[in-house]
N, C-alpha and C positions, 0 to 999 in steps of 0.2 A: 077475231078469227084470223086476220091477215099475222097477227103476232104467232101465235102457235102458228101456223104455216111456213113465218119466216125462222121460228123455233127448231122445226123439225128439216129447215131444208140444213140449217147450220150442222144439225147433228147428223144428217148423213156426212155434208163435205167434212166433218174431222173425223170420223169412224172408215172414210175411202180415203186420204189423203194418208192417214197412218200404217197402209197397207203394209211394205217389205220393206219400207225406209232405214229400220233400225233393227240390223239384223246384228247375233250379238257376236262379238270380238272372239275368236279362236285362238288359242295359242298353238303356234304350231310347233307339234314334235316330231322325235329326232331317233334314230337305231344309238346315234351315240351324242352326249350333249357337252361333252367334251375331247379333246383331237391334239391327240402329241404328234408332230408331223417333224420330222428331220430338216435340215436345208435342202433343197432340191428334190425334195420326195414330196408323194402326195398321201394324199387321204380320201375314201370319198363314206362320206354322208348320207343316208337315206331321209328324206321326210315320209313321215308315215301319216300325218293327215294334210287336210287344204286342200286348196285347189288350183290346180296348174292352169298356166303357165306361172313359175315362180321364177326371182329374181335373186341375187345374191349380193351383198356387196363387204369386202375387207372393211374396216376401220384404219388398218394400216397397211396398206399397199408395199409398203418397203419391207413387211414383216411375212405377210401371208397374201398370196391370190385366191381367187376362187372363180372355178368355173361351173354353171347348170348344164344340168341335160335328164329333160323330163324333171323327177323327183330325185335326182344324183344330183350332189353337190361337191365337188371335188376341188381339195383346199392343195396349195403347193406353197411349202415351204420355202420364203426366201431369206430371210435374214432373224438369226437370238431374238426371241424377244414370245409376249402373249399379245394380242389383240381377240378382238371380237368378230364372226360373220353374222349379220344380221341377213333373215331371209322373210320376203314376204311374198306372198299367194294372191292370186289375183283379185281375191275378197278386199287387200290390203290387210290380211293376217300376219304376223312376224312373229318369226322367233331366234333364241341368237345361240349360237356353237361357238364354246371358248374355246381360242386355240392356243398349244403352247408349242411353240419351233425351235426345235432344241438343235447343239450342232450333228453334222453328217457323221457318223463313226468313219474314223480311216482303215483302209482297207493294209491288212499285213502284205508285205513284199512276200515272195516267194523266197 
């Protein structure tokens, strides 16, 4: 008796311990999932799912910044080149926006 008692207490604690532990991975999307952005100009981003507050971060700093605000992700153009933004959501969801920073057009003299 004491066996199935200690049987059935086991099978509640792993049927209560499994409760929201393992909620599943999101990928999070984007209005645009790729971003040509000039030197010194920006871009900005929509995330269209997840959950805020989100975070942002360049791969290459020398190349592209990135600043949030809410579900805006606004990329600036610093120096030629492609790198990655990677963003994640406070689940710890991510997903990444190629960028490509092409040069500034020059502007014609008068």
């Amino acid at each position: 008796m004491s066996l199935l008692c200690l049987s059935l207490a086991l099978v509640a604690f792993t049927f209560t311990s499994c409760d929201d532990d393992e909620k599943a991975e999101v990928a999070l999307k984007f209005d645009k999932a790729t971003v040509e952005v000039a030197v010194g100009e920006t871009s900005t981003v929509t995330v269209n799912n997840g959950t805020s507050p989100f975070t942002a971060v360049s791969a290459a700093t020398d190349l592209a910044t990135v600043a949030v605000d809410n579900n805006k992700i606004t990329i600036k153009g610093v120096k030629v080149g492609t790198t990655t933004i990677t963003v994640t959501d406070k689940d710890k969801n991510t997903g990444k926006i190629n960028v490509k920073v092409i040069a500034a057009e020059e502007e014609e003299e008068a």
